[in-house]
Each structure stands twice: as C-alpha cells, then as structure tokens.
N, C-alpha and C positions, 0 to 999 in steps of 0.2 A: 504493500500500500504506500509506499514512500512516495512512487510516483505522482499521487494524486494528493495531491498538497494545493487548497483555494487561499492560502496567503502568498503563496513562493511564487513571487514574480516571473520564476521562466517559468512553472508549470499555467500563471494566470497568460503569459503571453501565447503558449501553444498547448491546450490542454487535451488536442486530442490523441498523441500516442500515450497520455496513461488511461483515457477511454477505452483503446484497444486492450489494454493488460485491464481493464475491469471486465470487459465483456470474455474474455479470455477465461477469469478466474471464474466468473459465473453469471447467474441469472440476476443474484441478490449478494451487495457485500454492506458486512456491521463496520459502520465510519466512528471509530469513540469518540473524536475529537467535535462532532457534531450531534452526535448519539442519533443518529441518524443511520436508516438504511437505504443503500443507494444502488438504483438501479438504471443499467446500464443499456439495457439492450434494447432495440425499437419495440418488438412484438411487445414485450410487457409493459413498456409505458405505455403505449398505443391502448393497451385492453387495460392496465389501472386507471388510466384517465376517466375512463367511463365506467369504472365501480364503484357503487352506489357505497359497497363498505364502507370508501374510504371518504374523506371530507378534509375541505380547505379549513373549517373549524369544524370544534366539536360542541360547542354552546347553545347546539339548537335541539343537545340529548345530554349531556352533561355537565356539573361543573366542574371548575378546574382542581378541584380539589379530587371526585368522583372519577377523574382522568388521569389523578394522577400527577399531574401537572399546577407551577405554582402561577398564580396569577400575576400580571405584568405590574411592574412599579406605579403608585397612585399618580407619579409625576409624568410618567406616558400615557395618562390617558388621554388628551387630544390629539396623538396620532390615531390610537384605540380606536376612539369614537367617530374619527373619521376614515379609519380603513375598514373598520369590520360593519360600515353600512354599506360599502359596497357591492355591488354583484363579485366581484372576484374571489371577497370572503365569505359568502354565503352560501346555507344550502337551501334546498327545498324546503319547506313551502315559499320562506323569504325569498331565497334566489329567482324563482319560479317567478314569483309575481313582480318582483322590480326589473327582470328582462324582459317582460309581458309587456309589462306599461313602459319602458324604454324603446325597447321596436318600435313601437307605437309613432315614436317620432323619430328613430332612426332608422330607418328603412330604406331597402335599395332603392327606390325612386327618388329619396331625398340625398343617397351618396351622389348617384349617378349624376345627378343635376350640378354637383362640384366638379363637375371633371371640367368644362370650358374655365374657373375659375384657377382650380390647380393648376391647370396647363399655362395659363399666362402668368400663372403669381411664376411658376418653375422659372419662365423661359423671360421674366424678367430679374429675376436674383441672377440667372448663368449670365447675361445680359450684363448686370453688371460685373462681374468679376472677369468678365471678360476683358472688358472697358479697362479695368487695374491691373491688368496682363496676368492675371491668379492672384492667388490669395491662398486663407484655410478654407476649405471646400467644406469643413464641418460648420461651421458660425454665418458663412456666404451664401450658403445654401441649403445644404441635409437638414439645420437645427430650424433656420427662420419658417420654411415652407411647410411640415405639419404643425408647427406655432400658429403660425398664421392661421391654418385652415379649418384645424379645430376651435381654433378663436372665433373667427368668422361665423364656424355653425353651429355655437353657443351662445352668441351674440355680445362677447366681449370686444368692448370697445377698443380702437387702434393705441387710443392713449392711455389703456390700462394694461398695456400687456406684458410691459417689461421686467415684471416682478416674476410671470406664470417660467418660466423656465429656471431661475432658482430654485420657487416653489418645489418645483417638482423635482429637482436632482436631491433638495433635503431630505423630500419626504423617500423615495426611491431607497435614499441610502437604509433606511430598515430592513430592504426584501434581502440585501445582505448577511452571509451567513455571522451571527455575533457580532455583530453593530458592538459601537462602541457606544459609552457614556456621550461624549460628546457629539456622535452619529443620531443618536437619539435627541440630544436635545436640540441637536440643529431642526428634527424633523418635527418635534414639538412646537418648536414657534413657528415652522413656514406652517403646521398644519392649521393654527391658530389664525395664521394669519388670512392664508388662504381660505380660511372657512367666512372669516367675519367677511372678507371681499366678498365672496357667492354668496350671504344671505343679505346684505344688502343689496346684491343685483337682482335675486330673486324675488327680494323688498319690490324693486321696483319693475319687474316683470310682471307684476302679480299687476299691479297698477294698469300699466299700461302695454298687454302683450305686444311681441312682433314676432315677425316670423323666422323662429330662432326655435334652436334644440331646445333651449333651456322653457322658453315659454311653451313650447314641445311637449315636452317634459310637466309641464306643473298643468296642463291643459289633459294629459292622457290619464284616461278611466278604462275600467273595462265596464261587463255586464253586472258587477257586482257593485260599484262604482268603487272599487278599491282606487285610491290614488298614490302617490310618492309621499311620505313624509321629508318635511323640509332638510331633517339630514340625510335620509336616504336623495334626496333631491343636491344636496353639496358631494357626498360622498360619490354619486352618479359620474359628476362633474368632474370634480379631478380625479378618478380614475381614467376618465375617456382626457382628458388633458394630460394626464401623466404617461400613459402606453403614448399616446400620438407624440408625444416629444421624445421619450426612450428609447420606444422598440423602433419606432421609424427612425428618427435620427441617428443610430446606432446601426440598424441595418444598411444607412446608406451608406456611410464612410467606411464600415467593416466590409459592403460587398465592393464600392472601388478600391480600395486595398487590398482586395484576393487580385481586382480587374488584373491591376499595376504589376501586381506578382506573375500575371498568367498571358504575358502580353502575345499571344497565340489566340485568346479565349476575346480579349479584347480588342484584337482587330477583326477577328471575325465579326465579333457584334459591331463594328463598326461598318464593317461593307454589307450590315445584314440588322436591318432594325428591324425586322419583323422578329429577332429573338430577343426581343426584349420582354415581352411574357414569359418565355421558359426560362429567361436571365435572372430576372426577377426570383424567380421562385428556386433556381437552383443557387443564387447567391445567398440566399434565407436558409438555405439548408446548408451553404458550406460552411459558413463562417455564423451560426445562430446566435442571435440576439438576446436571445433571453436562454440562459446555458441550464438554470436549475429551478423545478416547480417542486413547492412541497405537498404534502396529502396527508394527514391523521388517520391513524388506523382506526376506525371508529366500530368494529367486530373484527376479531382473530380473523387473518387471511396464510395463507401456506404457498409461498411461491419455491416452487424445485424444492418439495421437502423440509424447505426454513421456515416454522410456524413464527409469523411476526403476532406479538400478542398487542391486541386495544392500550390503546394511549403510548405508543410506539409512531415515530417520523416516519415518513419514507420522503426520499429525494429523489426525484425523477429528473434524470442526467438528458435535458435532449439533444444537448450537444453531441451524448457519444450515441444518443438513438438518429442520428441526422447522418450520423456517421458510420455507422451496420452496416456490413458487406451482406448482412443476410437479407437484403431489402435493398442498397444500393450499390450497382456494379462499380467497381473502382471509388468508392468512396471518396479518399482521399481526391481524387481527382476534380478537378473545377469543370466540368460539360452545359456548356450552356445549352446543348440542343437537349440534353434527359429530359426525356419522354415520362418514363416512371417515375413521378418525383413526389411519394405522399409523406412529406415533410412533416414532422410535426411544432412547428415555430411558433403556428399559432394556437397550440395547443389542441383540445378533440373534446369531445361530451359535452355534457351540461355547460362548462368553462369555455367552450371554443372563444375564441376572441371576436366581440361584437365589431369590432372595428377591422376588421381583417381586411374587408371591400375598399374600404377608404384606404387603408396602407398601399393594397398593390395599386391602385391608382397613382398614391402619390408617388410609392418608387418608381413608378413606370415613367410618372409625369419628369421626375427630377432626369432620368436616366435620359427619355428624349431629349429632352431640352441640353445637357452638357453634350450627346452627341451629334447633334444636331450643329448645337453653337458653338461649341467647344469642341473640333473632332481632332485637335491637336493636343487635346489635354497630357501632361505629364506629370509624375508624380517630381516635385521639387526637392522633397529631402524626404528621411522612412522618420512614421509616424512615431508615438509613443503611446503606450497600448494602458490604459486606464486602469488603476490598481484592483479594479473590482472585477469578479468571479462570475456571480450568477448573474447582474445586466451589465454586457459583454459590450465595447465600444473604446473607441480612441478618444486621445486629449485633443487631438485636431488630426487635418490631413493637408498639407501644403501641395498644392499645386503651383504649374506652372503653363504657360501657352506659348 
C-alpha cells in the first residue's frame, strides 16, 4: 500500500500506477490511514453507486452515535447545514423530492437554450487571450466560462460574482480526505457567507420573480404541493455553483494538459473537430476530475468475501475505475476516437450529476472556441499540479500563440 499515498505529492501528481497495484491486489482494500475501504475496480463502483445499502449519509436511519460515528464539531456547523441540504448529501425520500422539484426548473430544454450563450461567452474569453498573445488558460478561460454561466442561470448579478469562486474553493476544501483545522474554518465562513448572499437574493426573488433557476427553483411544486425549503433552496445553489466551477474548470485545464502531452491526439482533433464529443468524454475519463466519492455502509455488504460491517466508509477510486483495462482497451492510452467510453466522472444512480448536460456543452463550447481561434495554441511552460487528491486540477496552465 505504500504506493497509494493522497498526501505525497508524486503519488497526488500521477496517481494512477498505484491504481493499477490496487486493482491488482483486489476487489476491496482496508486504507487505516483513512479507515476507509477502497475500491478500485470499475465493475464494483459502477454497481455500489447504485446500492440502495449504501448512503452519502446515514441520518435519515440513524444517529451518529447508533452508527457508531462521533458527531462533527458544534463550530462546523455552517458548513453542516449547508452541505447536508443538498441533493449530493441526501437520501430518499429527501433526495427524491428536492431533484423532483429541481428538474423542474432545470431541464434539458432550459440547458439547451444556453448553448448560443456559452458558445459566444467561450469564443469571447479565447478572443481575448488571444489578443494578449496567451496567458493562464485556467483564470482566461476554463475558471470564468462555467462562472459565468451558472451565474447567468441562477440569476446572479455580473456585479456580485466575484466572491462565488472563492466561495467555492473554501467550501470544496472539506470533500478532502482530513481537512485541516484551518481547511474547515476557511469553509465555515465562505459557507456563512455564501448563505446570507443566497437568502437575501432569494429575499428578493420571492419579490419580484425573473426568469432564472433560482426563481425556478422557489416557483416548483409538484402534485403534493411539496416545495424547496429556503435552505434546501441555498444549499441547491451552491452545490450547482460549486460542481460548475470545480468539476468543469478542472476538467478543462487537466484535459488540455493530457492535449499538450499527446501532441499526436491533438493534432488530430485539430484537423478533425467533429471529435470533439468523443474528446470530450475521453479526456473526462483520462485525467478524472473528481478522483474519490464516498458511501456509508448503511446494512453489512460482502464484496469478494470481505464482509464490510454498517457504519464502515467505502471510497470509490474513479480515477482507477476510468482506468480498468477490464472495460477500457489500453487505458493508459489518450484515444480521442473511443467508441466505448462508459466513464464514470459523473458518477451513476440516484447521485448521477444533474449538471452533466450543461458540462459537456460547456467543455465542448471552450474546446471549439480555442481550436477554432487558437489553433496555434502551445503549452508555455509545464503546469503545477494542485496539492489536492480527490478534486483533481492544476494551479494554472500557461499558454502561448
């Protein structure tokens, strides 16, 4: 187990040859340092994702004490209260009925209608860095453009936005394995922060709708007339703010830095923009954005023999399930034409990622746009690979033209 080490900077810069020695050693391996069980291989993530046994919490059947488990510090409760009303942390029935009434105003008719908006916000940021002969290609482009766009379709104003992407790297830093004291308290005050912002917008949405996610959002009922509670109504919010700034902006600078690496794979996609969908979705599996998802064992499960007992982690590696030779040929290898590519980046089950649709649009949107306007682009100088593990992404990417 040496090899897999989420502090040690060369295992966080290339974590996936000790991927290969977990899937090697087995199905399931016991991690002390995390007390956590971690699994490796696609097929099993693939089918835990979607077992009902297992749960993002366990608070909607037990408490923490009945689990086994000590409850979080009374000083972290404003991150608490604002993550665990999310869809991300919930189960059934909660889960159930705030993606119900979320759909509702997030819908592929309402993604789809952004795509004339992405495509010119893209092909105006590549526009400008063009203009400044390059730049960092993460801050010029990958970080502004789902900033922007999830802004837009929550109806947060152009003059209020410069706080949402701190916000969201403080709060993020908790999905990290053993946050620090001070990782926590940074996430306590943006979550503070970021809350009292959304209830005063939502103050005034309630007011005076428009036609925005968020008024979306406080506007959707079903047949029951169940509605959003005002914090499930903030906590809604920055989870779709926080993936659109993370997982996208991470997945674009991590998939142009395989590009840069593979300069075979990137000239191809260069004389050949119709592989920019399969580019897309094979850069999201080379180099995965989000590397580790956890699960509570919430009833004894038995994978290969290894009975994991209730109130036991599991950590689902998808970096090294993206990585399986028993599901994808050559792995290691970067193919932008793969055909067979059922990735799991964006996770699967009940959990799939509601924003999935909006992502590949946007990478699609950013990807046309630099090779479109940028088809000289070069990598300037090699990046430096961000000290964190499970949301996987660089400090910048310097380009050049």
């Amino acid at each position: 187990m040496a090899a897999f080490d989420p502090w040690d900077p060369a295992f966080v810069d290339d974590p996936y040859p000790a991927y290969a020695e977990l899937r090697d050693r087995g199905r399931v391996t016991y991690y002390e340092p995390t007390d956590q069980w971690l699994v490796p291989r696609h097929a099993d993530v693939s089918a835990l994702l979607r077992d009902r046994r297992l749960g993002r919490t366990y608070q909607h059947r037990f408490t923490h004490e009945d689990f086994g488990r000590t409850a979080p510090p009374p000083e972290h409760e404003p991150f608490h209260t604002l993550n665990d009303h999310g869809m991300l942390d919930l189960e059934p029935p909660d889960h159930t009925r705030i993606r119900r009434l979320v759909s509702k105003a997030f819908t592929p008719r309402t993604v789809e209608q952004l795509k004339p908006y992405v495509s010119r916000l893209a092909g105006e940021l590549v526009d400008g860095l063009v203009a400044r002969g390059g730049g960092d290609l993460l801050t010029e482009v990958a970080e502004p453009l789902p900033v922007a766009v999830i802004a837009e379709m929550l109806g947060i104003p152009e003059s209020d936005r410069a706080p949402l992407r701190p916000w969201s790297a403080d709060i993020c830093g908790m999905y990290e394995l053993s946050p620090s004291e001070d990782t926590a308290a940074r996430a306590v005050r943006a979550s503070n922060e970021f809350s009292s912002y959304l209830r005063e917008l939502i103050a005034a949405r309630r007011k005076e709708p428009g036609d925005d996610l968020i008024s979306g959002m406080i506007a959707a009922h079903d047949e029951d007339d169940d509605r959003l509670t005002e914090q499930e109504l903030i906590s809604t919010a920055v989870l779709l703010l926080n993936a659109g700034h993370e997982a996208t902006v991470n997945a674009t600078v991590n998939g142009w830095w395989a590009l840069f690496r593979n300069p075979g794979q990137l000239a191809a996609l260069r004389a050949d923009h119709s592989l920019i969908p399969s580019a897309v979705e094979e850069l999201m599996r080379y180099d995965t954005p989000l590397q580790l998802f956890e699960r509570w064992v919430l009833d004894e499960i038995e994978i290969d023999g290894t009975v994991i007992p209730r109130g036991a982690e599991i950590a689902m590696l998808f970096g090294s399930a993206n990585h399986d030779p028993a599901v994808f040929a050559s792995p290691e290898r970067l193919d932008l034409t793969r055909a067979d590519n059922p990735h799991i980046s964006f996770s699967a089950g009940i959990h799939y990622c509601i924003g999935a649709p909006l992502a590949r649009i946007e990478l699609a949107a950013s990807m046309r746009a630099l090779l479109e306007r940028a088809p000289t682009l070069t990598l300037a100088a090699d990046p430096v690979r961000k000290p964190n593990f499970v949301i996987r992404g660089l400090e910048g990417l310097s380009v050049a033209l």
